[in-house]
LOZAZA-953536 format. One record per residue (C-alpha): residue number from 1; residue in three letters; x, y, z. Coordinates in steps of 0.001 Angstrom, whole numbers, plus 500000, padded with zeros to 6 digits. Layout:
<atoms>
NUM	ala	X	Y	Z $
...
</atoms>
This chain:
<atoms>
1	unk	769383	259713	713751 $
2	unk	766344	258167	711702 $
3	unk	765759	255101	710001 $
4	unk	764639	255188	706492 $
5	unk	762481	252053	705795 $
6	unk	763069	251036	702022 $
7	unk	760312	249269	700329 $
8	unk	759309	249837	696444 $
9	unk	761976	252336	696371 $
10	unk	765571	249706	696217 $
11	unk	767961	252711	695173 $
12	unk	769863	255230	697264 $
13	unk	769619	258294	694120 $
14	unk	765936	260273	693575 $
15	unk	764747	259197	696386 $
16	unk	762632	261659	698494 $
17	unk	762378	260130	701764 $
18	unk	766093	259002	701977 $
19	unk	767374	262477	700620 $
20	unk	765267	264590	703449 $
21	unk	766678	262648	706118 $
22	unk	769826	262845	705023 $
23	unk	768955	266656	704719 $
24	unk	768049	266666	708507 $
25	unk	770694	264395	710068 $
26	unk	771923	260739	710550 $
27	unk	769751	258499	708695 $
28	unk	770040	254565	708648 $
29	unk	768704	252697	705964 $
30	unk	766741	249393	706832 $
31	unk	764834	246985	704938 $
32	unk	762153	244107	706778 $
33	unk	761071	241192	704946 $
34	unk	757348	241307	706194 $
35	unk	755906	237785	705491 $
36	unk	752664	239481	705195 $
37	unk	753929	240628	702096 $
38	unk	755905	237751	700502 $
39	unk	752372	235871	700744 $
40	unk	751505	237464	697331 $
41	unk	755216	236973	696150 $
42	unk	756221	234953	693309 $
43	unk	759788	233038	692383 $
44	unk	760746	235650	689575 $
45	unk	759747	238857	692075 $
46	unk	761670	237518	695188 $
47	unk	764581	237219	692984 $
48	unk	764356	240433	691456 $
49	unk	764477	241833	694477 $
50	unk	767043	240060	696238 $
51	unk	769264	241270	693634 $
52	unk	768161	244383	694092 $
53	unk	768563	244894	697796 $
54	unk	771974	243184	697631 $
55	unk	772836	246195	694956 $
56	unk	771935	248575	697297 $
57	unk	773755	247389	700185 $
58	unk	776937	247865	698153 $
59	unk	775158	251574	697199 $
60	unk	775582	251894	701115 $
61	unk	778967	249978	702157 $
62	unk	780902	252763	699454 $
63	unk	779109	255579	701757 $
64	unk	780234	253918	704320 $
65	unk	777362	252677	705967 $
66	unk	775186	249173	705487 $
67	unk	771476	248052	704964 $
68	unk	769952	246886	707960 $
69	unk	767819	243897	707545 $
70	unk	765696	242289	709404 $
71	unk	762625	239599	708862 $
72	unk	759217	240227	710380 $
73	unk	756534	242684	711191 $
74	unk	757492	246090	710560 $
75	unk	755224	247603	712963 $
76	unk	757137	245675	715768 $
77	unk	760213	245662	714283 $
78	unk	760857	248990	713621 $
79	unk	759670	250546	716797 $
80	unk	762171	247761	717977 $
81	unk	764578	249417	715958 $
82	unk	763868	252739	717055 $
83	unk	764920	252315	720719 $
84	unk	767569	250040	720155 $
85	unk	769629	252867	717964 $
86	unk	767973	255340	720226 $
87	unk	766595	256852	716691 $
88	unk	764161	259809	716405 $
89	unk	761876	257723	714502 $
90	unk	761411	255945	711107 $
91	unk	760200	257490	707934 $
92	unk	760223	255822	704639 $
93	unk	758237	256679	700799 $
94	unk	754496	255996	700285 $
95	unk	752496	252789	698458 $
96	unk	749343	253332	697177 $
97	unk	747483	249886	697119 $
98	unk	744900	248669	699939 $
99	unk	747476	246304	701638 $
100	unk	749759	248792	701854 $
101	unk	747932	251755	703145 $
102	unk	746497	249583	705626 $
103	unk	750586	248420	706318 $
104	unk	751353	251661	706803 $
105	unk	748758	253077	709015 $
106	unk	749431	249865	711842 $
107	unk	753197	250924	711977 $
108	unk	752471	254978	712010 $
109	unk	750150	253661	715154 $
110	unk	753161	251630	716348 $
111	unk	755273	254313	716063 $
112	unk	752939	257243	717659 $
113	unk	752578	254535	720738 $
114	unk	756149	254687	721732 $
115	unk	755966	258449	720651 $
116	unk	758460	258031	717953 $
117	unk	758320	260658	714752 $
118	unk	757297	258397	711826 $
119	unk	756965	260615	708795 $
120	unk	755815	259064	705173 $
121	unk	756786	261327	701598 $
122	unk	755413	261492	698244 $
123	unk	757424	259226	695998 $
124	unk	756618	256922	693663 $
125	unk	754642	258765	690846 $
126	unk	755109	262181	689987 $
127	unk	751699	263563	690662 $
128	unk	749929	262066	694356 $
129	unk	746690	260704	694105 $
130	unk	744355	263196	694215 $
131	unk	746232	266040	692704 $
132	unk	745129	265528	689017 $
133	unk	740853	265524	689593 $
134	unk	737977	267082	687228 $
135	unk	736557	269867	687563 $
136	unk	734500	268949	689931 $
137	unk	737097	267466	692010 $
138	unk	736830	263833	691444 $
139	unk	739546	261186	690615 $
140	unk	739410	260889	686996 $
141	unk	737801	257994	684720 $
142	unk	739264	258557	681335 $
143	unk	742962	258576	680585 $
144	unk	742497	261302	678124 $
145	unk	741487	263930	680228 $
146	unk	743841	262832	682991 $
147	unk	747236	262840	680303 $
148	unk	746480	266274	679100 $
149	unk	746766	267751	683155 $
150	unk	749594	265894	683840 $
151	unk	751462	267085	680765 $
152	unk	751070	270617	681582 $
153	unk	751774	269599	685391 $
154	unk	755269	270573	686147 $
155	unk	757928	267329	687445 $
156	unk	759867	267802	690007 $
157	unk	763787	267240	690182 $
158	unk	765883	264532	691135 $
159	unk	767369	264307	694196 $
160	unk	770517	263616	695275 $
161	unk	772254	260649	696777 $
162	unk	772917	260769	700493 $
163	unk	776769	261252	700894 $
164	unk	776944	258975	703835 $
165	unk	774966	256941	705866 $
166	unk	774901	255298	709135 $
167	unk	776962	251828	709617 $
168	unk	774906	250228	712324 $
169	unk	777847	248661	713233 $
170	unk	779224	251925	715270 $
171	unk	776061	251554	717340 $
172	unk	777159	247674	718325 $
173	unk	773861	246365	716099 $
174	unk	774733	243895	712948 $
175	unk	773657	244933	709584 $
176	unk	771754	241198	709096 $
177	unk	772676	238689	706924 $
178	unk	770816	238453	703329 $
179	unk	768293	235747	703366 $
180	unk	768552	233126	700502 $
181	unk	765569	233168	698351 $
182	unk	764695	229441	699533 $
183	unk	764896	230813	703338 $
184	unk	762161	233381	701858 $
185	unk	760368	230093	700866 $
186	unk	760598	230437	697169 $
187	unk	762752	228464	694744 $
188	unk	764952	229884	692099 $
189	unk	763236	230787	689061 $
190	unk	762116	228835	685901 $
191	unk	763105	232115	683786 $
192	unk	766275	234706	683107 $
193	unk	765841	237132	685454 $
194	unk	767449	240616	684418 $
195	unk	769928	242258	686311 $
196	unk	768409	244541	688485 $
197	unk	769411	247651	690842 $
198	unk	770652	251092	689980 $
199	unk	772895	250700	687675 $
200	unk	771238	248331	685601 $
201	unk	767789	250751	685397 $
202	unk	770548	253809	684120 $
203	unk	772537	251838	682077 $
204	unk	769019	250990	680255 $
205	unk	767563	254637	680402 $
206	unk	770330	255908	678876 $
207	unk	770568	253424	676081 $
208	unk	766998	253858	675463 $
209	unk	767498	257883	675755 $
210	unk	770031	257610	673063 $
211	unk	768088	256412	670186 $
212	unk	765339	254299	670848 $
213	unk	762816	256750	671942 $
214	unk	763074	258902	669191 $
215	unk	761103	256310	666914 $
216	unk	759147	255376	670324 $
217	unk	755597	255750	668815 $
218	unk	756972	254413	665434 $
219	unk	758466	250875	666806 $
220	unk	756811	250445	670029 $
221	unk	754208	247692	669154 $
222	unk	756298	245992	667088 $
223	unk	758071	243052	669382 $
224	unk	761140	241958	667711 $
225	unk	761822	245700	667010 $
226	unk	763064	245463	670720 $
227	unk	761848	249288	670656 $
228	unk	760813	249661	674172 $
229	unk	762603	250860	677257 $
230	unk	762334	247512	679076 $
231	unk	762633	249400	682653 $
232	unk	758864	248522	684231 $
233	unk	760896	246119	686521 $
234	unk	762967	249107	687722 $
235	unk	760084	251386	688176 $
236	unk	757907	248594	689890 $
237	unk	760373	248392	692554 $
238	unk	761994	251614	692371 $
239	unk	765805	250847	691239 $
240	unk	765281	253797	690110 $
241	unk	763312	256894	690462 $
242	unk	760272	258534	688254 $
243	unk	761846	262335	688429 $
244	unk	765441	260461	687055 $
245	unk	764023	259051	684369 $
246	unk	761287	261836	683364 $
247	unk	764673	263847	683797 $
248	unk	766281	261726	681108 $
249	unk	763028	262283	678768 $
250	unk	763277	266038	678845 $
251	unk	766990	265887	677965 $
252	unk	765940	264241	674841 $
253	unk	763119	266335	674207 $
254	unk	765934	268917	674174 $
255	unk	768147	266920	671602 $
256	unk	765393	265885	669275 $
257	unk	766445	267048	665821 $
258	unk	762739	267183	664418 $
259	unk	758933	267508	665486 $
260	unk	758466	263810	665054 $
261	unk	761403	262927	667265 $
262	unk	759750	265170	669840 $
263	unk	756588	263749	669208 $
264	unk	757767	259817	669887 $
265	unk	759300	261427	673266 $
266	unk	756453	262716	674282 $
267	unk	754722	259148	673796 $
268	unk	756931	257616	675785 $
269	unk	756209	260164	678808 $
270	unk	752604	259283	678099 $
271	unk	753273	255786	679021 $
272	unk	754535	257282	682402 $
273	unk	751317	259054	682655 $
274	unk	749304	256043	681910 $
275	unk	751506	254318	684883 $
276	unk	750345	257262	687295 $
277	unk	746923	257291	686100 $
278	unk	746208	253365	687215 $
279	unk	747733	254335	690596 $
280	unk	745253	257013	691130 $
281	unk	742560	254488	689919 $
282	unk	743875	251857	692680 $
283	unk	744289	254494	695512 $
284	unk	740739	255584	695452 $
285	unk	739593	252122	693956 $
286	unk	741166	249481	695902 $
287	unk	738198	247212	695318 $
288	unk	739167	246652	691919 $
289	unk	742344	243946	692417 $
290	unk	739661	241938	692601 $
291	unk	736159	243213	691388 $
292	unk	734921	244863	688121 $
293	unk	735469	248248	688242 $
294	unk	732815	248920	685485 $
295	unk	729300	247654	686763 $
296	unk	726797	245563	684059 $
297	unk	723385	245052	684860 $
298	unk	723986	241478	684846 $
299	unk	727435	239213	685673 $
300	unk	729363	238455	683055 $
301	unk	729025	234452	682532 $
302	unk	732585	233535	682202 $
303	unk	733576	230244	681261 $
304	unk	735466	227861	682885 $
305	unk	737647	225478	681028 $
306	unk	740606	224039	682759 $
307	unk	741654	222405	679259 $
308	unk	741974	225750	677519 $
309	unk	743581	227916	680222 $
310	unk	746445	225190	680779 $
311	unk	746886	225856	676877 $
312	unk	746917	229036	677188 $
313	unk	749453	229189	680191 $
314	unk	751434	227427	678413 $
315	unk	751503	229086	675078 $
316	unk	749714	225862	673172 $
317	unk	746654	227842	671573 $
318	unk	748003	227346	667833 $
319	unk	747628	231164	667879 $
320	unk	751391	232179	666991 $
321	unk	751212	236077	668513 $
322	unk	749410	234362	671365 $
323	unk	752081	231569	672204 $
324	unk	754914	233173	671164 $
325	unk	753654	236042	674128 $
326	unk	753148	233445	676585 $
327	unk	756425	231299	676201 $
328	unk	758267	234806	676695 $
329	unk	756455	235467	680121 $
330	unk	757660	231777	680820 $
331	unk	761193	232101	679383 $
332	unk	762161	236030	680713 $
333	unk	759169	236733	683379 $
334	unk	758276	239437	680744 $
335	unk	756134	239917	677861 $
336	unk	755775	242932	675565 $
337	unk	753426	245580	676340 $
338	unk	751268	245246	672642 $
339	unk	751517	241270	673054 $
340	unk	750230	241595	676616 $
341	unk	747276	243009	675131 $
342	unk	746585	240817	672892 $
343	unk	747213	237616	675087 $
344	unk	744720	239189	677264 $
345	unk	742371	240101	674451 $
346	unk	742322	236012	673836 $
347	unk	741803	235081	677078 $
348	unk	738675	237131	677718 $
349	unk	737175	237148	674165 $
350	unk	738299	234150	673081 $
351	unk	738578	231597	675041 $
352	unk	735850	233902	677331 $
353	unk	737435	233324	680560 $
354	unk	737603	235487	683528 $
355	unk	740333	238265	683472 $
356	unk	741219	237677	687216 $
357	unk	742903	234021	686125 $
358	unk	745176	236036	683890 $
359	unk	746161	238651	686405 $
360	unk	746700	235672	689112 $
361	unk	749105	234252	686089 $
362	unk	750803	237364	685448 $
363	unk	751061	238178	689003 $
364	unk	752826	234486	689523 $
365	unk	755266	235508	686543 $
366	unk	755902	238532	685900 $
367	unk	759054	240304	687289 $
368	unk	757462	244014	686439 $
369	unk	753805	243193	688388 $
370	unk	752377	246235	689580 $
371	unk	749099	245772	690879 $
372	unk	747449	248776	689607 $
373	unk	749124	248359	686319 $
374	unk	748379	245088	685947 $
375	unk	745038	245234	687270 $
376	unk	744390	248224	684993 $
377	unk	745499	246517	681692 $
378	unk	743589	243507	682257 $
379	unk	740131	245170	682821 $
380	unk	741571	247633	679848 $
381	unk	741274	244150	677965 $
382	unk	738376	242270	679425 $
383	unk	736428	245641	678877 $
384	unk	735372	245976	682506 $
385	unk	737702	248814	683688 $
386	unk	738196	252499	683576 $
387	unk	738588	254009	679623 $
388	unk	737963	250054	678465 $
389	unk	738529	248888	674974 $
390	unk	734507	248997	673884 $
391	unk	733393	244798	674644 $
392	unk	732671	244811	670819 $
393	unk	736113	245823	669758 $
394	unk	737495	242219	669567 $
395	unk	741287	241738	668631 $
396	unk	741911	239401	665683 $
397	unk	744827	237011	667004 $
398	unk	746145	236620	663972 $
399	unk	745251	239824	662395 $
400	unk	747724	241278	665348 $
401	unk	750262	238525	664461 $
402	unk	750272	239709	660852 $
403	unk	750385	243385	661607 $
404	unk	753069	243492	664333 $
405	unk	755112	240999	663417 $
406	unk	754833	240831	659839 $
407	unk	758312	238868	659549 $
408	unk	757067	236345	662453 $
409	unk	760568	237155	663565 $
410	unk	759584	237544	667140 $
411	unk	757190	234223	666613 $
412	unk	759673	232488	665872 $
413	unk	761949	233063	668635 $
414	unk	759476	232648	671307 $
415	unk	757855	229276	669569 $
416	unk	760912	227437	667678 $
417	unk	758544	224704	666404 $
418	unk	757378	227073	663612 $
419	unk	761345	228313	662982 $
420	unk	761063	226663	659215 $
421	unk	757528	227846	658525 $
422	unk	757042	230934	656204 $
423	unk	755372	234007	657191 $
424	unk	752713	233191	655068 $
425	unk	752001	229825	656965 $
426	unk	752443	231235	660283 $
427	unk	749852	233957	659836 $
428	unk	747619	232085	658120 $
429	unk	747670	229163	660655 $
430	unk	744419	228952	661255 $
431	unk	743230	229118	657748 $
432	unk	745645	225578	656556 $
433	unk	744418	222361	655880 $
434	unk	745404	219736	658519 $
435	unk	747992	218445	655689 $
436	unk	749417	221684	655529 $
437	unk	749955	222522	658810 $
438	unk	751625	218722	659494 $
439	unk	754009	219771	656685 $
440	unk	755000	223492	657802 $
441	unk	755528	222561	661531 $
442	unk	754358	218942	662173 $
443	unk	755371	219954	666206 $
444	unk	752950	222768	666671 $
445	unk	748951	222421	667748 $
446	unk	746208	223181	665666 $
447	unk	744089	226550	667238 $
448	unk	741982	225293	670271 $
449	unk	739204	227459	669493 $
450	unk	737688	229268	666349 $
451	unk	737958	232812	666686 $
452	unk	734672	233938	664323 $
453	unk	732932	231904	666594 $
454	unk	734390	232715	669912 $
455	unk	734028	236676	668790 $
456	unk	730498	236054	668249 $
457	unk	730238	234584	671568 $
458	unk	731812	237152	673295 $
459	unk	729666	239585	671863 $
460	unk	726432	237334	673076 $
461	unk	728380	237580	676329 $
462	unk	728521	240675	677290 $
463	unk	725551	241800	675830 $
464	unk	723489	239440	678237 $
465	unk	725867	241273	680782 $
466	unk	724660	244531	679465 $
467	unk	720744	242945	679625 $
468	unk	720351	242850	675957 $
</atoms>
C-alpha cells in the first residue's frame, strides 16, 4: 500500500499520481493541512478548498475508502503515516513555485531517512518545465514563440479514476475529522464562493464546451457577455485535471461546424498555454513573486498613496470599468480576465503605484490565485515582466469601459449607484460637469485622478526607470 498525498490536485479523475498507484497496488489517499502553507491563505481560498476536499471525500467513501486528514508538517507527518499503515511510501503530483519545491524536497529527505519510496509525477500542466525551450535550450521569454511549440506538442490522455481505495479504517487508523474553516484560523468569507469540486469543474466544462467556446475569441473580453469558461478556480486547485479539459477542447474542435468556430477553440486552448507558459516562467524564475522580472537601469519610483489605493480596493475611483471590476473581486472573489487587466493597468499607470500591492490584494481575494498566473499578469500590466505590454502602451479607463461594455450592462451590475445613468453618462464620466454628474448618479465619486495627466506621468516614470 501507498499513500497518495493530495495537494493542488482535489479530484480523484485525471489524476496521474493517484491513477499509477492505483495501477501498482493499494493506495490511500491523504490530505495535511501544513500551516506553513495556510500562512499565505486567504478567507475565500480556505473555503474553496474546504469544499473541495469535503467533495472528494465523498469521491472516496462511494469507492469505498475515505480521505485521511491530518494537520501539520507533512514531512513528519507522512513518514508518521508511513509506518503506522506499514505503507511502501508516499507519492503525490508536483508544484512548481519556490515554496513548494523547497516543501517537497524536506519531505522526499524525510522520506529517504526512514527509507520509504516517495515518488513525485508530472501533473499539473501539460508540458513540464523545461520541455518547451529555444533553440538554444533556454526557458522561453516570449509567449509567442512558446504557444506555437506547445500547439504542435502532443497532450496526453486522461486518466482514469481509481476503482477503489483504501478505508483507513480496516487498518484501525480514523480518517480525521474536517477542520472548520475558523479552526484553520480564517473566517467565512465576505463574498459568494462557487461551488467547487469535480462535479462542479465538469458540469462547467461541458456547458462551456457546448456553445460558449465557439464564439470564445468573439465574446471573451466582453464582461456581461458571461463568455468565458469561469473554471481558473478548478484548475488552480485541480478539481479537475488539464488533460480532461484539453480533452473536452479537442472534442469540440471535432464538432466545430466552420473555420471560425475552430478558430475561437483554438483561442481558448491558447489561454491554457498562456497558463503553462507563466508556470515555466515561475519554475525557473522564482524570484519574481516578488521582484521585477524585467531589469531598468534605474528603480521605478512608485508612488505611495494610502488615499488612492483604499479607493481603489474598494472600487471608489469614479472610473466605472475600474469599480465595477473591483466590487466583483469583493462581491464573487473573481473578476474577469479583460477587467483584470485593466484594473491593473490603473493601478500602475494611473494611480502609479507598485504592482506588488495589487497582487497582495488579489492574492487576499481571489478564489482562482495562482501565483505564477497572477504574478505573470500583473508584471504583464505594470510592464516589468516577461512579453510586457510596452510601458508606453497606456490603457484608457474609460476608453476600455466604452469598448467592452458598450451597454454599461456589466457596470451597472457591479456599481448599482450608476443603475439610472445612460451609457452615454457612464462612459463619459469623467468628461461631465460637477452638475451633471450630481444629476446622473448623485451617489457615485467624481474620478480621483486625471488620466491625461497620470499617463503622462507614467510615461516620465518609467522613462527615468529606463535612464532617459
Amino acid at each position: 500500500m501507498r499513500l497518495h498525498w493530495h495537494r493542488q490536485d482535489l479530484r480523484g479523475t485525471d489524476n496521474t499520481a493517484l491513477a499509477w498507484a492505483a495501477d501498482h497496488g493499494d493506495v490511500l489517499p491523504v490530505f495535511v493541512f501544513d500551516d506553513a502553507v495556510l500562512e499565505h491563505g486567504s478567507s475565500p481560498r480556505v473555503r474553496f478548498m474546504l469544499d473541495a476536499l469535503a467533495d472528494l471525500r465523498a469521491f472516496y467513501r462511494e469507492r469505498g475508502g475515505d480521505l485521511l486528514v491530518r494537520h501539520g508538517d507533512p514531512a513528519v507527518v507522512l513518514p508518521a503515516l508511513c509506518e503506522e499503515l506499514d505503507a511502501e511510501g508516499a507519492l503525490w503530483n508536483r508544484d512548481y513555485s519556490g515554496l513548494a519545491q523547497a516543501r517537497d524536497a524536506r519531505v522526499k529527505e524525510a522520506l529517504a531517512d526512514r527509507d520509504l519510496e516517495r515518488q513525485s509525477f508530472h501533473d499539473d500542466i501539460h508540458h513540464e518545465p523545461g520541455s518547451i525551450t529555444t533553440n538554444q535550450g533556454e526557458p522561453y521569454s516570449v509567449y509567442t514563440y512558446f504557444w506555437k511549440k506547445w500547439r504542435d506538442r502532443a497532450k496526453a490522455d486522461p486518466y482514469p479514476a481509481p476503482e477503489s481505495v483504501v478505508d483507513p479504517a480496516d487498518h484501525a487508523v480514523e480518517a480525521g475529522e474536517m477542520p472548520t474553516i475558523e479552526e484553520l484560523g480564517f473566517e467565512e468569507p465576505d463574498c459568494n464562493v462557487e461551488p467547487a469540486g469535480y462535479e462542479a469543474a465538469r458540469e462547467r466544462l461541458d456547458a462551456f464546451c457546448e456553445s460558449a467556446v465557439f464564439e470564445y475569441d468573439d465574446r471573451r473580453d466582453y464582461p456581461a457577455d458571461r463568455a468565458t469558461s469561469k473554471l481558473s478556480a478548478h484548475l488552480r486547485w485541480g478539481t479537475i485535471g488539464v488533460r480532461e479539459v484539453y480533452a473536452a477542447t479537442e472534442d469540440a474542435t471535432m464538432a466545430a461546424e466552420t473555420e471560425t468556430e475552430r478558430e475561437n477553440v483554438e483561442a481558448f486552448q491558447s489561454q491554457l498555454a498562456w497558463r503553462e507558459f507563466y508556470t515555466h516562467v515561475l519554475y525557473f524564475n522564482p524570484e519574481v513573486v516578488s521582484q521585477n522580472y524585467k531589469e531598468y537601469e534605474h528603480g521605478i519610483r512608485w508612488r505611495e498613496d494610502g488615499e488612492e489605493l483604499a479607493a481603489w480596493k474598494a472600487g471608489e475611483t469614479g472610473y466605472p470599468i475600474v469599480d465595477a471590476g473591483m466590487r466583483q473581486l469583493l462581491a464573487e472573489g473573481y473578476m474577469h480576465n479583460r477587467v483584470r487587466m485593466i484594473v491593473a493597468s490603473f493601478l500602475t499607470k494611473d494611480l502609479l503605484q507598485d504592482w506588488r500591492e495589487g497582487y497582495d490584494h488579489f492574492r487576499e481575494h481571489l478564489v482562482d490565485h495562482d501565483t505564477a498566473n497572477d504574478n505573470g499578469g500583473w508584471q504583464w500590466a505594470a510592464s516589468t515582466g516577461t512579453d510586457a505590454q510596452p510601458y508606453f502602451r497606456i490603457f484608457n479607463p474609460m476608453t476600455q469601459g466604452e469598448r467592452y461594455d458598450p451597454d454599461a450592462e456589466y457596470i451597472r451590475e457591479y456599481v448599482p449607484e450608476l443603475a439610472d445613468a445612460d451609457p452615454d453618462q457612464i462612459h463619459g464620466w469623467h468628461e461631465l460637469s460637477l452638475p451633471e454628474r450630481k444629476a446622473a448618479a448623485p451617489d457615485y465619486p467624481n474620478p480621483i485622478v486625471d488620466h491625461s495627466e497620470r499617463r503622462e506621468q507614467a510615461l516620465a516614470m518609467f522613462e527615468e526607470a529606463r535612464g532617459e
